[in-house]
C-alpha positions, 0 to 999 in steps of 0.5 A, a space after each residue: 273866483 277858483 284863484 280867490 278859492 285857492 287864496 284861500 285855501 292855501 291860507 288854511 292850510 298854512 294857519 293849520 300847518 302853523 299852529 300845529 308846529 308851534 302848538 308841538 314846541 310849547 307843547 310841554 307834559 303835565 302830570 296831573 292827579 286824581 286824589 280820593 281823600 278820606 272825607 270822601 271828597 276827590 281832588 283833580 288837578 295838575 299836580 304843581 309841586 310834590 316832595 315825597 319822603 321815604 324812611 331809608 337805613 340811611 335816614 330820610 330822603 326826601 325826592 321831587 316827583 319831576 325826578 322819579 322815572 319809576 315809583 312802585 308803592 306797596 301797603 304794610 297792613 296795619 292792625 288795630 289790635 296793635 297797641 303801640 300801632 304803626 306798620 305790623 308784619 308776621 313772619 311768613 313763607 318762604 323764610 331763612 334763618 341765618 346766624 354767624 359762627 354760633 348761635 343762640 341757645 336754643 335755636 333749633 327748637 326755635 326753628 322747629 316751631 317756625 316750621 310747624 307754625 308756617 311750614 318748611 319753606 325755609 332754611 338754615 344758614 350758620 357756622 360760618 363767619 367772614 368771606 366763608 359766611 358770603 361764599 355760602 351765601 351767595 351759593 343760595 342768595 336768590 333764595 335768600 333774597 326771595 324770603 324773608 329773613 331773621 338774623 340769630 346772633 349772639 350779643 358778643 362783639 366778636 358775633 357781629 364781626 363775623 357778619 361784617 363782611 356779609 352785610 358790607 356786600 349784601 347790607 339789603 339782606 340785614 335790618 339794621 347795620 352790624 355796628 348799630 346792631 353790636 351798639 344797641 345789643 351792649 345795652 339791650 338784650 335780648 334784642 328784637 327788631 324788624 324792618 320791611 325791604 320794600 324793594 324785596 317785600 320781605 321783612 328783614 329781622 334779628 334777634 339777639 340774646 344769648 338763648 332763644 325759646 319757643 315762645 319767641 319762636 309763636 311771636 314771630 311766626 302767629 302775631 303781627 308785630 309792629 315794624 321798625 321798633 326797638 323790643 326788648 324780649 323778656 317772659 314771653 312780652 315784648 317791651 318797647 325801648 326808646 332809642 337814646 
């Protein structure tokens, strides 16, 4: 009887033994989801498939989810008040302004606006151009990084040459590429254009025209404006422009 007991027990053990290790060998992670739709209705289940696409300066790059070691996700808002829609943003603090070797007309009573509007936590960069711009740069990059950033050019070729060097090692801190700026500014000005740096949540922006005023200095600083659109500034209205 103890032996037949002992039969028995041993082959307990050993069913439980081999389950658990070749439970371990096939054993494989799932993603899974629960999803909440706007209709109310939630969805749960393991997810099979999923392409996720993101606008880069770049173009579009699309990412399989099996791919993806960290994803952090963060929610422009948008404004209903906004007539051409999409994502909106609004100048804020901490800010920086940067231009090349010159600058607009008018900069300084558009800074000043700024300031008064949504405080001094902010700062200059300009005069410089070339390897001299990086260097003065680089002595406040943290800041720089930390803030979000209007560029102030002049709609001369030889303005975005100066500021070619900048963004060949920094391109993160600019809106658009210096070329593609230099480009839309040959046909358009003044010039207005704003981006989110996602990794940064900072908004990216420039302006450019020959003469900037207070006007477009309350733009900026009191309304939401939509994102990733082309404007061209004239009489204190912004005018949607489609790229060719």
């Amino acid at each position: 009887m103890r032996k037949t007991y002992k039969k028995i027990l041993i082959l307990v053990v050993l069913a439980i033994l081999i389950l658990t290790f070749s439970g371990s060998i096939i054993a494989k992670e799932v993603l899974s989801a629960k999803i909440e739709l706007k209709d109310g209705s939630v969805i749960t289940g393991e997810i099979k498939k999923l392409i996720i696409s993101i606008g880069t300066k770049g173009g579009v790059k699309e990412v399989g989810i099996e791919d993806v070691v960290f994803l952090q996700m963060n929610m422009i808002s948008s404004s209903p008040e906004t007539i051409m829609g999409g994502s909106v943003w609004r100048l804020q603090s901490p800010w920086y302004i940067i231009t090349g070797k010159n600058s607009p007309r008018g900069w300084r009573e558009f800074q000043g606006i700024i300031e008064k509007s949504i405080g001094e936590r902010g700062g200059l960069l300009g005069g410089y151009s070339g390897q001299v711009l990086v260097e003065h740069a680089e002595n406040h990059l943290k800041s720089i990084r930390q803030s979000n950033i209007i560029f102030l050019i002049l709609p001369k070729a030889k303005e975005f040459k100066a500021l070619q060097e900048l963004w060949n090692k920094y391109p993160e801190l600019f809106p658009l590429s210096c070329d593609k700026l230099n480009e839309m500014s040959s046909h358009i000005s003044p010039l207005l254009y704003l981006t989110y740096d996602i990794q940064a949540e900072k908004l990216r922006g420039v302006v450019v025209a020959d003469k900037v005023d207070i006007s477009l200095a309350k733009l900026l600083a009191e309304k939401e404006l939509p994102l990733d659109t082309l404007f061209q500034y004239k009489g204190g209205q912004l005018k949607k422009i489609e790229e060719k």
